[in-house]
DRENDO-1510 file (C-alpha; in Angstrom, 1 decimal, always signed):
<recs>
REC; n; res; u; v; w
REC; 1; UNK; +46.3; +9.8; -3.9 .
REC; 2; UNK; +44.0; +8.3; -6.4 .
REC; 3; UNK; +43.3; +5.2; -4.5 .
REC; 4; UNK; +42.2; +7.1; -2.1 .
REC; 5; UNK; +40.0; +9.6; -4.4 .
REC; 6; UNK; +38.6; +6.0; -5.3 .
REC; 7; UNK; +38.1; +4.9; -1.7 .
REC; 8; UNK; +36.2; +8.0; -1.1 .
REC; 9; UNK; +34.2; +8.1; -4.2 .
REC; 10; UNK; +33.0; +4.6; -3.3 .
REC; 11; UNK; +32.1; +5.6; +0.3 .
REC; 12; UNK; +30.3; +8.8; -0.9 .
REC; 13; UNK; +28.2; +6.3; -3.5 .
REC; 14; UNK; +27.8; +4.0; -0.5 .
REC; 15; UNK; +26.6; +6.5; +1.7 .
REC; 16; UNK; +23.9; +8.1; -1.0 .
REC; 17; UNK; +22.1; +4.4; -1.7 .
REC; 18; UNK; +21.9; +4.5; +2.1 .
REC; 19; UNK; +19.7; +7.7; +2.2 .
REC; 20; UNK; +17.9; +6.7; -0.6 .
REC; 21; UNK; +15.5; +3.3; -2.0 .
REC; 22; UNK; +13.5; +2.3; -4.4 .
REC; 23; UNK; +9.5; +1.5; -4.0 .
REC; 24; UNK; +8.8; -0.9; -6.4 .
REC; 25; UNK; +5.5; -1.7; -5.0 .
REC; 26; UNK; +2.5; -0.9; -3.0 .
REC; 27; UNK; +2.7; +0.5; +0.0 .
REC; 28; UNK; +6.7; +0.8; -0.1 .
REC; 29; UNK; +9.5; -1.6; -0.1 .
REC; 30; UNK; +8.1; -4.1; +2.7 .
REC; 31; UNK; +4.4; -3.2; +1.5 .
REC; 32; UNK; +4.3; -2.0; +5.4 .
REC; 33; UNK; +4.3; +2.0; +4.3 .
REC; 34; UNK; +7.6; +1.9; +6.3 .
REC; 35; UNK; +10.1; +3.5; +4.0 .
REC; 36; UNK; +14.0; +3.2; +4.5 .
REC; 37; UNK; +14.9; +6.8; +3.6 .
REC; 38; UNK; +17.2; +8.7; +6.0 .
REC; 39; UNK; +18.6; +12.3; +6.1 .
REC; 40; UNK; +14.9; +13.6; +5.8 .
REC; 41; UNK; +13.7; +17.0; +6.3 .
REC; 42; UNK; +12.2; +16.9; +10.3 .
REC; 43; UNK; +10.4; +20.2; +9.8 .
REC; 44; UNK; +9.0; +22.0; +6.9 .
REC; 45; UNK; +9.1; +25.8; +6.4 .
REC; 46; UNK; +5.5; +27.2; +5.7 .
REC; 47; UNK; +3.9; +26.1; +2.4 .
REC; 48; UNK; +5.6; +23.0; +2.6 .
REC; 49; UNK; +8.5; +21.5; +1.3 .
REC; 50; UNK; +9.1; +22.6; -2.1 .
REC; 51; UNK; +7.8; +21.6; -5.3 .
REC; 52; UNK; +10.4; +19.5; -7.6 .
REC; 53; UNK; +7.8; +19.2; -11.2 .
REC; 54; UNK; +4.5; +18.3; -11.3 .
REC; 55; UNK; +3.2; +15.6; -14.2 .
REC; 56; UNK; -0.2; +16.0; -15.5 .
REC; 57; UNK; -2.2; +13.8; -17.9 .
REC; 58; UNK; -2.2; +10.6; -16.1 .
REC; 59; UNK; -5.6; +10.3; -16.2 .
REC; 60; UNK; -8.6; +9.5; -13.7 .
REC; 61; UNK; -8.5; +7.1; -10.8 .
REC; 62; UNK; -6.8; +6.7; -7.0 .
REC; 63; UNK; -3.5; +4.1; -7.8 .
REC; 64; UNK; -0.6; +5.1; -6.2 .
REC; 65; UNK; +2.7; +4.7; -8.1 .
REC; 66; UNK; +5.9; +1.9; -8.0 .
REC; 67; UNK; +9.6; +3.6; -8.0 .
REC; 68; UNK; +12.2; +1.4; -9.7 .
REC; 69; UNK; +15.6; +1.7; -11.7 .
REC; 70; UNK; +15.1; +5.3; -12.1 .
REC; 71; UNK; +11.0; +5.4; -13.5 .
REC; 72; UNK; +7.8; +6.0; -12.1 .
REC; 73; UNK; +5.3; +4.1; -12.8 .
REC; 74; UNK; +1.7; +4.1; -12.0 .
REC; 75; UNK; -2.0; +3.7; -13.7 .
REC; 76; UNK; -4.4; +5.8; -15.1 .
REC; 77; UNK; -8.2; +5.8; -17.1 .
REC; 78; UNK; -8.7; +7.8; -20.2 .
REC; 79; UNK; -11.4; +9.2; -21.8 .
REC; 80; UNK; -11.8; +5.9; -23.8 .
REC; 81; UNK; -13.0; +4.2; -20.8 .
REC; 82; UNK; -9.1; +2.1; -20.6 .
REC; 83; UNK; -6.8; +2.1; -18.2 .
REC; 84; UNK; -3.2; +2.6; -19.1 .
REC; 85; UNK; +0.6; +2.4; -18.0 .
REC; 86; UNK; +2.0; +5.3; -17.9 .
REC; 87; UNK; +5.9; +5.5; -17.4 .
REC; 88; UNK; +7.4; +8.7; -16.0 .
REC; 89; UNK; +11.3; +9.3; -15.8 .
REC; 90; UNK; +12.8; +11.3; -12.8 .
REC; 91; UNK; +12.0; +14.4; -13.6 .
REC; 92; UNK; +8.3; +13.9; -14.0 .
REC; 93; UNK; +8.1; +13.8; -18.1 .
REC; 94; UNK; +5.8; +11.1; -19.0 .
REC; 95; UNK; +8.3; +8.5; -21.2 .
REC; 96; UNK; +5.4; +5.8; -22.5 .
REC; 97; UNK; +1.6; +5.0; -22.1 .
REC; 98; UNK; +0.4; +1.3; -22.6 .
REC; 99; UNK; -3.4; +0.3; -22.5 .
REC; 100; UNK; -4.4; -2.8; -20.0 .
REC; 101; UNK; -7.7; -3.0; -21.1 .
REC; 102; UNK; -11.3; -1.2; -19.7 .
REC; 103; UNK; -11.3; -0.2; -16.0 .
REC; 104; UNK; -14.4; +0.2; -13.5 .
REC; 105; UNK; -17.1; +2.4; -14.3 .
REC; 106; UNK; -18.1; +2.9; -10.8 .
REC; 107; UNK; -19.8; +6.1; -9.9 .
REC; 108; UNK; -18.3; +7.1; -7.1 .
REC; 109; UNK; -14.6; +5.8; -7.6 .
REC; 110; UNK; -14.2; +5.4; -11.2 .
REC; 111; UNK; -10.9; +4.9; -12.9 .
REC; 112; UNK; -8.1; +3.1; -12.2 .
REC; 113; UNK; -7.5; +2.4; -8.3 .
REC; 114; UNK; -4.5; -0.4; -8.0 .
REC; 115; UNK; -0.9; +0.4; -7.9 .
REC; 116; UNK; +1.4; -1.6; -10.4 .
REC; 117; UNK; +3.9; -4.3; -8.6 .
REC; 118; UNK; +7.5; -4.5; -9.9 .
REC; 119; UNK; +9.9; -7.3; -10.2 .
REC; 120; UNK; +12.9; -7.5; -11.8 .
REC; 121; UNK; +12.3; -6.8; -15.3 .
REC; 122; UNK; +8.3; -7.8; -14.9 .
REC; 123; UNK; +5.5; -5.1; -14.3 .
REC; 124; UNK; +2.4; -6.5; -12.5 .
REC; 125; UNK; -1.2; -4.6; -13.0 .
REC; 126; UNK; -4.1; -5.7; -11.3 .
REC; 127; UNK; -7.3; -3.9; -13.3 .
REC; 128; UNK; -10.4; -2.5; -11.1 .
REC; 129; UNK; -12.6; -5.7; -13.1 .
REC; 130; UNK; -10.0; -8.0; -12.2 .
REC; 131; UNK; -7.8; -8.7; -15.0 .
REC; 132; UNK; -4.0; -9.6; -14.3 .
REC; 133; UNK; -1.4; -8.9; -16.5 .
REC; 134; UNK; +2.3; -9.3; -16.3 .
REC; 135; UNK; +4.2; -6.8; -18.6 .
REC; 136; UNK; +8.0; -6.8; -19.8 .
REC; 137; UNK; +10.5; -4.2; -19.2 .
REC; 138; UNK; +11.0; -1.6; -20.5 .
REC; 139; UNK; +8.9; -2.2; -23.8 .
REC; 140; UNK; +6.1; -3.3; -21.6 .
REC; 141; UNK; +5.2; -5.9; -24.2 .
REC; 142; UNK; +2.3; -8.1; -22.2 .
REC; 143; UNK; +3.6; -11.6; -21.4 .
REC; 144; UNK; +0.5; -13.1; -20.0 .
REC; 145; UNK; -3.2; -12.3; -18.7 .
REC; 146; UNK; -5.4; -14.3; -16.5 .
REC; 147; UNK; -9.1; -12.8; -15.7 .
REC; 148; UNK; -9.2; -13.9; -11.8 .
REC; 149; UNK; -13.0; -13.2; -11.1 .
REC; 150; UNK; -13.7; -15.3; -13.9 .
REC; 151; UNK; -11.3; -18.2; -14.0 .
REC; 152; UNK; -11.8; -18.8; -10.4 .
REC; 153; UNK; -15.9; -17.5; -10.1 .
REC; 154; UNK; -15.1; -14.6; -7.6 .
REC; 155; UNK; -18.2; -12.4; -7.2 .
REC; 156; UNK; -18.2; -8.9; -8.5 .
REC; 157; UNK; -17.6; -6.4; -5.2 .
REC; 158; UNK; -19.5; -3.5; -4.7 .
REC; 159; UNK; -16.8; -0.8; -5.4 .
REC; 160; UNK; -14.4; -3.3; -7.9 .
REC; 161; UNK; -10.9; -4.7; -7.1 .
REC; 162; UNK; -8.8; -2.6; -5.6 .
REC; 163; UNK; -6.0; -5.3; -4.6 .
REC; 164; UNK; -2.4; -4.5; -5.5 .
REC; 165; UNK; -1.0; -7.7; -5.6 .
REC; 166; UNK; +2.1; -9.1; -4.4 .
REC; 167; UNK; +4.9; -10.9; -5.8 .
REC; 168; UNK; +7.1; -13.2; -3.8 .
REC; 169; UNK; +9.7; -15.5; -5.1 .
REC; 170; UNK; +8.4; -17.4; -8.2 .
REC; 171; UNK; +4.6; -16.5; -7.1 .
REC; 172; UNK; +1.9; -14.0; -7.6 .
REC; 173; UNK; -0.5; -13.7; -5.1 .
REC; 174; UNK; -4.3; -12.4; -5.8 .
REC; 175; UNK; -8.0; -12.6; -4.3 .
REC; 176; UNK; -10.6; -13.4; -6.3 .
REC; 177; UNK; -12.7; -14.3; -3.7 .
REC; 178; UNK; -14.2; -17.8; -5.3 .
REC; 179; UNK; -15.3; -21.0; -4.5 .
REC; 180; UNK; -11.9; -22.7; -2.5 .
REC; 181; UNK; -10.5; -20.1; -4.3 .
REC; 182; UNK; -10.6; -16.6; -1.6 .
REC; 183; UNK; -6.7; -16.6; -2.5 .
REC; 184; UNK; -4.8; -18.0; -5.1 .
REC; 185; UNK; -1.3; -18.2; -6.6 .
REC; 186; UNK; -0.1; -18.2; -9.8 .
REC; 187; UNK; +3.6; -18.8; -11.6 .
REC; 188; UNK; +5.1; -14.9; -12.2 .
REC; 189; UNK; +6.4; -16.4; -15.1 .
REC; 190; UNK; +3.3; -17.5; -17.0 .
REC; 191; UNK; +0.4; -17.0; -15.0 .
REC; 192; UNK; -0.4; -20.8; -14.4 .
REC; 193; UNK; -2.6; -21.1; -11.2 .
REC; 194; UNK; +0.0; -22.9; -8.4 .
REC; 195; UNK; -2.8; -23.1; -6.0 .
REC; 196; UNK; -5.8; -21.9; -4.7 .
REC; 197; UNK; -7.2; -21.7; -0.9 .
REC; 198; UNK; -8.9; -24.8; -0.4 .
REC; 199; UNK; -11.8; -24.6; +2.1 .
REC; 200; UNK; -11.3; -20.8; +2.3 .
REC; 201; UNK; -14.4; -19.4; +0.1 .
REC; 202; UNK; -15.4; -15.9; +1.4 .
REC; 203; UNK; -15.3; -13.4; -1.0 .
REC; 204; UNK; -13.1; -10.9; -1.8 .
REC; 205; UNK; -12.7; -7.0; -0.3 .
REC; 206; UNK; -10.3; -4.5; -1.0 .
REC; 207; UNK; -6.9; -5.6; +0.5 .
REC; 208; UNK; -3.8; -6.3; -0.7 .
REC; 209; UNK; -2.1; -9.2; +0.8 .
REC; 210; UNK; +1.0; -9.4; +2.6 .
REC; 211; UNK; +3.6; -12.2; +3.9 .
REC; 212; UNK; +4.9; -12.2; +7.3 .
REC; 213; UNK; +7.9; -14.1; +9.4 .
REC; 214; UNK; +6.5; -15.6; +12.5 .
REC; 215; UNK; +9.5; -17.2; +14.3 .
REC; 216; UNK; +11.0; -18.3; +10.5 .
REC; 217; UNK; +7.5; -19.5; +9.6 .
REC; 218; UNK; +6.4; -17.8; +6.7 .
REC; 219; UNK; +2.6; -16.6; +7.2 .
REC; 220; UNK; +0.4; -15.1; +3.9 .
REC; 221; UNK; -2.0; -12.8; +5.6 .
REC; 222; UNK; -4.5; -10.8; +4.6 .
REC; 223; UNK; -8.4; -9.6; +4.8 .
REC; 224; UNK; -11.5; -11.1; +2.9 .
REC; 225; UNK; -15.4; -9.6; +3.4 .
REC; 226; UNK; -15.3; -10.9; +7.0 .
REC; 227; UNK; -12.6; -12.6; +8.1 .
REC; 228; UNK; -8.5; -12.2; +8.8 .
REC; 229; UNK; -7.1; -14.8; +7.1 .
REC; 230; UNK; -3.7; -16.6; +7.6 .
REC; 231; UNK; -2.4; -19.3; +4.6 .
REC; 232; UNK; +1.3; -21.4; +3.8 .
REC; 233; UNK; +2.4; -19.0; +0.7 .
REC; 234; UNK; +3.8; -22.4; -0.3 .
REC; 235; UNK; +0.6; -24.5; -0.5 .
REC; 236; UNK; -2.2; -22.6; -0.3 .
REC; 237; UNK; -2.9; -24.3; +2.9 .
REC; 238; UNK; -5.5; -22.1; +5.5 .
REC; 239; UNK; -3.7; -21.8; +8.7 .
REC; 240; UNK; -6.7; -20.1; +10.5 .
REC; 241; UNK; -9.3; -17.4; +10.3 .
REC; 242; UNK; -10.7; -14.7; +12.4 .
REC; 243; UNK; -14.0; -13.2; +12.2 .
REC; 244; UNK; -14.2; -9.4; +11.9 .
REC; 245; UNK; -17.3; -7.8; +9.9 .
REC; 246; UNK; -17.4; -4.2; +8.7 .
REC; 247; UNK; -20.3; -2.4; +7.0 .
REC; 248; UNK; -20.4; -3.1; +2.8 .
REC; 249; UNK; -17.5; -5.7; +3.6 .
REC; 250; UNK; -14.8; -2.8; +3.4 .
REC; 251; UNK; -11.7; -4.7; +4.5 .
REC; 252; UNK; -9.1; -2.6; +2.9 .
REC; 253; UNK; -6.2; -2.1; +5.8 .
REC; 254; UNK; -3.4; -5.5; +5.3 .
REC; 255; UNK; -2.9; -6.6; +9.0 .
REC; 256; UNK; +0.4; -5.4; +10.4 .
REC; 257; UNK; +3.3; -8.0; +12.7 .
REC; 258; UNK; +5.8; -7.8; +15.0 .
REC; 259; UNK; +7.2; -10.2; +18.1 .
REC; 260; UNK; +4.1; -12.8; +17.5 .
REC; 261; UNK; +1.2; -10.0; +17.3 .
REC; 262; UNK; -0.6; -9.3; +14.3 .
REC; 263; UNK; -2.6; -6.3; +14.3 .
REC; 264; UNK; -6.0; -6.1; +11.8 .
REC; 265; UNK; -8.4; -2.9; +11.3 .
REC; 266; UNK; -11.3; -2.2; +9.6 .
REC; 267; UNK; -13.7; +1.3; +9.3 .
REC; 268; UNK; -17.2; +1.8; +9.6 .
REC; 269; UNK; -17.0; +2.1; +14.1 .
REC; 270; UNK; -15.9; -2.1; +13.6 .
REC; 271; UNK; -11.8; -1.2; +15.1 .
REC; 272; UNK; -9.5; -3.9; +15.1 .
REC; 273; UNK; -7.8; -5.8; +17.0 .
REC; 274; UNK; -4.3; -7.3; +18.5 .
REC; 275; UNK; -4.1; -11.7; +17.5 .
REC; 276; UNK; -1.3; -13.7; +19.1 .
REC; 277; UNK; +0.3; -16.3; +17.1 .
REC; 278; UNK; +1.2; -19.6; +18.6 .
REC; 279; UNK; +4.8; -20.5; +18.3 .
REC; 280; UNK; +4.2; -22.9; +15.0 .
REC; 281; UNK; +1.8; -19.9; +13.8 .
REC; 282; UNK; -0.8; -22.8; +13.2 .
REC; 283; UNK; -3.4; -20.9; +15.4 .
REC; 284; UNK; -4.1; -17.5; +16.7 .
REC; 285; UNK; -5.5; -16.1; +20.0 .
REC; 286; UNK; -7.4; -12.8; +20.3 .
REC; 287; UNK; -5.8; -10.5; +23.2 .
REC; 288; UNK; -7.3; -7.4; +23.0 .
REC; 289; UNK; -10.1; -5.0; +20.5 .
REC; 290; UNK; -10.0; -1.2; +20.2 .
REC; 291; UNK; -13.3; +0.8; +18.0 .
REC; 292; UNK; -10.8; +4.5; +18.6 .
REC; 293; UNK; -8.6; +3.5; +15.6 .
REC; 294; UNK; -11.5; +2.2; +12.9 .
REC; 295; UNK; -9.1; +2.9; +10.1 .
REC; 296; UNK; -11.3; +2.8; +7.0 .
REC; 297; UNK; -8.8; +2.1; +3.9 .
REC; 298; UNK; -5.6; +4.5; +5.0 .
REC; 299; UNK; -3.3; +2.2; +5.9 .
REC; 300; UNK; -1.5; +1.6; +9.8 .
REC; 301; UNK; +2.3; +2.4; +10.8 .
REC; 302; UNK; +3.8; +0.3; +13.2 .
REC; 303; UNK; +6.8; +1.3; +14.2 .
REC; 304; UNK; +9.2; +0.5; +17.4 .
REC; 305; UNK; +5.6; -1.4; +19.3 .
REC; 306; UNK; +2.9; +1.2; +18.8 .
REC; 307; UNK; +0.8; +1.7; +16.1 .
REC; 308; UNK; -0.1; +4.8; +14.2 .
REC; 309; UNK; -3.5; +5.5; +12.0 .
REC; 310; UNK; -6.5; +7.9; +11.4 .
REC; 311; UNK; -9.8; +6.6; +12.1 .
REC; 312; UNK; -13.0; +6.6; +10.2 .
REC; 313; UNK; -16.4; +7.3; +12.2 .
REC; 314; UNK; -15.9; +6.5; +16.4 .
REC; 315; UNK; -12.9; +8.6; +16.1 .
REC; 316; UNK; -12.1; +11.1; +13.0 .
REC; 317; UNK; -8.4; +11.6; +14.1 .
REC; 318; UNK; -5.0; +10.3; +14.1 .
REC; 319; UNK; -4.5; +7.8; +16.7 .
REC; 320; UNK; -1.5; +6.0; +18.7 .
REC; 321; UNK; -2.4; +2.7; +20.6 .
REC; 322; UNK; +0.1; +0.6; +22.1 .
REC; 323; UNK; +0.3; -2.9; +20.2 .
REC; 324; UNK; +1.0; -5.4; +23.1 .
REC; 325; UNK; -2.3; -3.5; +25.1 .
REC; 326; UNK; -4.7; -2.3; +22.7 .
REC; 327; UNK; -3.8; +1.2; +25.6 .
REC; 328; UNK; -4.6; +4.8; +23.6 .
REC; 329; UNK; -1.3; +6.4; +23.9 .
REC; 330; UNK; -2.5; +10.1; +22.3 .
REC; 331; UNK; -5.4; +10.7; +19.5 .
REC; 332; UNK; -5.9; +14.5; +18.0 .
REC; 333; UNK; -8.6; +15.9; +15.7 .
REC; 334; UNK; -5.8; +17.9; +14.1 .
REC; 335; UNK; -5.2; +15.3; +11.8 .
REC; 336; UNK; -8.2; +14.0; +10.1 .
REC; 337; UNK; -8.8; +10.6; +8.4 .
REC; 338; UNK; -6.2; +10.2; +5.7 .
REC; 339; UNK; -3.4; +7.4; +4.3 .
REC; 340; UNK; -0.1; +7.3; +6.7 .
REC; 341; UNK; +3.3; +6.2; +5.7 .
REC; 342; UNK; +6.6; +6.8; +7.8 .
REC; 343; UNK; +10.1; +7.5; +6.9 .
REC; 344; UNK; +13.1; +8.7; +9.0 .
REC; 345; UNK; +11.2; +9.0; +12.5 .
REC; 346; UNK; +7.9; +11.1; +11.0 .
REC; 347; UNK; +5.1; +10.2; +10.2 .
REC; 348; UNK; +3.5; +11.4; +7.0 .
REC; 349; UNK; -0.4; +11.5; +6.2 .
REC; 350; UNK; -2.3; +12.4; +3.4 .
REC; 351; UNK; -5.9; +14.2; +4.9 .
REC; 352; UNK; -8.8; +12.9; +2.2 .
REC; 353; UNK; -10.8; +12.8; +0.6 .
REC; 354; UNK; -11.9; +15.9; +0.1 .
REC; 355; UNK; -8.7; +18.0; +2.3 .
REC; 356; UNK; -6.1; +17.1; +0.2 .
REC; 357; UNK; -3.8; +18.5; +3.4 .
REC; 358; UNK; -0.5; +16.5; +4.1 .
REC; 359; UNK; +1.0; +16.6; +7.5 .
REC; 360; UNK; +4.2; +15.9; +8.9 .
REC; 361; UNK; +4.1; +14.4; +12.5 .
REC; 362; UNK; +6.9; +13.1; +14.9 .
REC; 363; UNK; +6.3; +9.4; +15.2 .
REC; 364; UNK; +6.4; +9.2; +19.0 .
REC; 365; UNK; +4.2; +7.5; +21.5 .
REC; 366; UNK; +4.7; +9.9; +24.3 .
REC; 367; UNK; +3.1; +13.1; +22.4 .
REC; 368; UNK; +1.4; +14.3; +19.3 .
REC; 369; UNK; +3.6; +16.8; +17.3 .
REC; 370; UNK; +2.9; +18.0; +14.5 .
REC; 371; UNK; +6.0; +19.7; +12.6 .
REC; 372; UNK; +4.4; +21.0; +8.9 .
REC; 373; UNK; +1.8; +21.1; +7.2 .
REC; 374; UNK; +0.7; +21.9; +3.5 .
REC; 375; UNK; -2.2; +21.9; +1.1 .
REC; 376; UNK; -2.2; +20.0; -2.0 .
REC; 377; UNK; -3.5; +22.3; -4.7 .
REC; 378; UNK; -2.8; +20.1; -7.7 .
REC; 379; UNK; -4.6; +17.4; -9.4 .
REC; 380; UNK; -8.4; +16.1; -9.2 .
REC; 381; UNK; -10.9; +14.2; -7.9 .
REC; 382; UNK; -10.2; +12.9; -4.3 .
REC; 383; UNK; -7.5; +12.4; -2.0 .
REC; 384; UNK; -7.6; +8.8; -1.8 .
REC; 385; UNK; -3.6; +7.8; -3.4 .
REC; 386; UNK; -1.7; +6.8; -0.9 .
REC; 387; UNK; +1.6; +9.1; -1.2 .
REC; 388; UNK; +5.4; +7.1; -1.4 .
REC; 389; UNK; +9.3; +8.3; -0.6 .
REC; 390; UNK; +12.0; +7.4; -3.1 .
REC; 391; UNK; +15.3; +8.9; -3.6 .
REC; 392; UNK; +14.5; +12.0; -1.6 .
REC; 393; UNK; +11.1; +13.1; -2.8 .
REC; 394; UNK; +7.8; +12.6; -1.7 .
REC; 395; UNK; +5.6; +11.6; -4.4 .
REC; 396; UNK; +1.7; +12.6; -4.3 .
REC; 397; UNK; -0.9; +11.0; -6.9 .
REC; 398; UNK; -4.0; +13.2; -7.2 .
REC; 399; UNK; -6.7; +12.0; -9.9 .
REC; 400; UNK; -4.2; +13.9; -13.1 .
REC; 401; UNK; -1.8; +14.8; -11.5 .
REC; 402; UNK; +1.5; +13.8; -9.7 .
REC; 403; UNK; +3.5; +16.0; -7.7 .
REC; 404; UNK; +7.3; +15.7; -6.6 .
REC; 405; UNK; +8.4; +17.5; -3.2 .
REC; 406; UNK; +12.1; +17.7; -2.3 .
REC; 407; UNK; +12.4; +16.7; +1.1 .
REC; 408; UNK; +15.8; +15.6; +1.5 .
REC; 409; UNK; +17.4; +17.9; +3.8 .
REC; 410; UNK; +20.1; +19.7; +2.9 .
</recs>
């Protein structure tokens, strides 16, 4: 009898870490704002799913936040003009604040606006001036710094970094946007520079980079001010570019894979459009542009072959196109321009900046359903964090605030 109370203990535990994952990082656990979570509520009573605790005094800015070994972590500006750490346990109370140093006075973002990356037992914070810093856990004692715009010349962009960057194996990955030096990587460990892009010299926008597998080739791809770009993670090596301008160089949507087709967006009535990777993933062929699904800086689901966004300004709306065609599957006004994640079969968007409405939406190409609705009351400034699922909850950053919704089902 007790080995099997054991057995079932262990299958219950089993079952639980199943339902539920971690998001140590922008944009979820494959930086894709696909999130593993099952056992999700599919509809939500009127008002919205309920409300587990709300955190306030996180200060101003539009990060999102990183989920990891039971804290919540995520980045904020104070009235001292510095940005900070703050570390939140499960229940929302705010465990430990840590200044990185000043963070962009811009007038009409100021504040914080990156989401902290982390690894292990390493916190990485990208600030809006471009300052890097790798933290320890769980004292958060800084372990190194490295200024990117000015140890590799980037420009200054019009609205400040917004890059969250991304950690892969031994390497940190960042955008300056210098001289031979659009991308670089540097050693987690101690912030040496590994590499930097070597004939690749447009500057930075606002993108955070990601790494595909293209037929076991491992592909770093990610945005500048007018190009896709795809480079060796290993070398630094450019692979090929693509040319896609948008108005003030806002590039701020990573490009999206699957079967050999990478998908790449940008606001501002410019669209996107669908590149085919040759087998070696040395080259890329255009197959098809769309301007329905401008997306301006929300983020794109693609999930099962068809992708899943709002637009900007040729169509204010969410939108499902087909990835292999570039084909308009369904597009609705109902839902208005906001950042889109997906979890358990829905889709989940965040309406900004100034709606602050989150939707709940079937992700399915045949139809546009929308199953709940709710506003966002809490918090300040705009609706510009993108939201994140962890262990049940959905997690929404607005300016001060951070607000918890239980929407496991039950």
């Amino acid at each position: 009898m007790l080995k099997y109370s054991a057995v079932l203990i262990a299958a219950i535990i089993l079952c639980g870490s199943a339902l539920a994952a971690d998001s140590p990082q922008f944009r979820g656990p494959s930086r894709n704002g696909i999130y593993t979570e099952t056992g999700l509520l599919q509809a939500w009573p009127e008002g919205g799913p309920a409300v587990a605790w709300v955190a306030e005094g996180l200060g101003n800015g539009y990060p999102s936040i990183a989920v990891a070994g039971g804290a919540i972590y995520t980045l904020g500006t104070l009235d001292d003009g510095l940005g900070y750490i703050f570390v939140l346990d499960s229940e929302g109370k705010i465990q430990k604040k840590v200044p990185y140093g000043p963070e962009s006075k811009d007038q009409q973002a100021p504040g914080s606006r990156t989401t902290p990356t982390v690894d292990g037992t390493q916190l990485y914070v990208m600030s809006g001036l471009g300052v890097l810093g790798c933290y320890k856990l769980p004292d958060l004692t800084k372990v190194w710094e490295v200024d990117i715009l000015k140890t590799f010349s980037g420009p200054k962009i019009t609205w400040d970094i917004a890059e969250s960057v991304l950690v892969d194996g031994n390497t940190v990955y960042a955008t300056p946007g210098g001289p031979d030096a659009s991308v670089v990587a540097l050693d987690k460990m101690t912030g040496k520079t590994l590499w930097t892009s070597k004939g690749l010299s447009d500057p930075a926008s606002y993108c955070s980079p990601v790494i595909i597998d293209h037929k076991g080739k491992r592909i770093l791809v990610t945005e500048t001010a007018k190009l896709v770009v795809g480079l060796d993670p290993a070398s630094g090596k450019v692979l090929w570019t693509h040319p896609h301008e948008t108005d003030y160089d806002i590039h701020a949507v990573a490009p999206v894979y699957a079967d050999g087709m990478l998908y790449y967006t940008g606001g501002y009535k410019s669209g996107g459009g669908m590149l085919e990777l040759s087998p070696d993933g040395a080259s890329v062929t255009p197959k098809w542009q769309d301007t329905t699904l401008d997306c301006q800086h929300h983020g794109i689901i693609l999930k099962d072959g068809y992708l899943y966004g709002t637009g900007h300004q040729s169509f204010n709306g969410l939108v499902c196109l087909e990835l292999k065609t570039g084909k308009v599957m369904w597009k609705t006004k109902e839902v208005t321009q906001g950042n889109i994640l997906y979890a358990d079969g829905m889709l989940y968007i965040y309406e900004g900046p100034k709606a602050g409405i989150m939707d709940l939406v079937k992700a399915s190409p045949t139809a546009y359903e929308r199953t709940g609705t709710f506003n966002v009351t809490q918090g300040t400034t705009k609706h510009w964090s993108h939201p994140v699922i962890a262990n049940g909850k959905l997690y929404v950053r607005h300016g001060d605030a951070l607000i918890a919704y239980n929407i496991a089902a039950k």
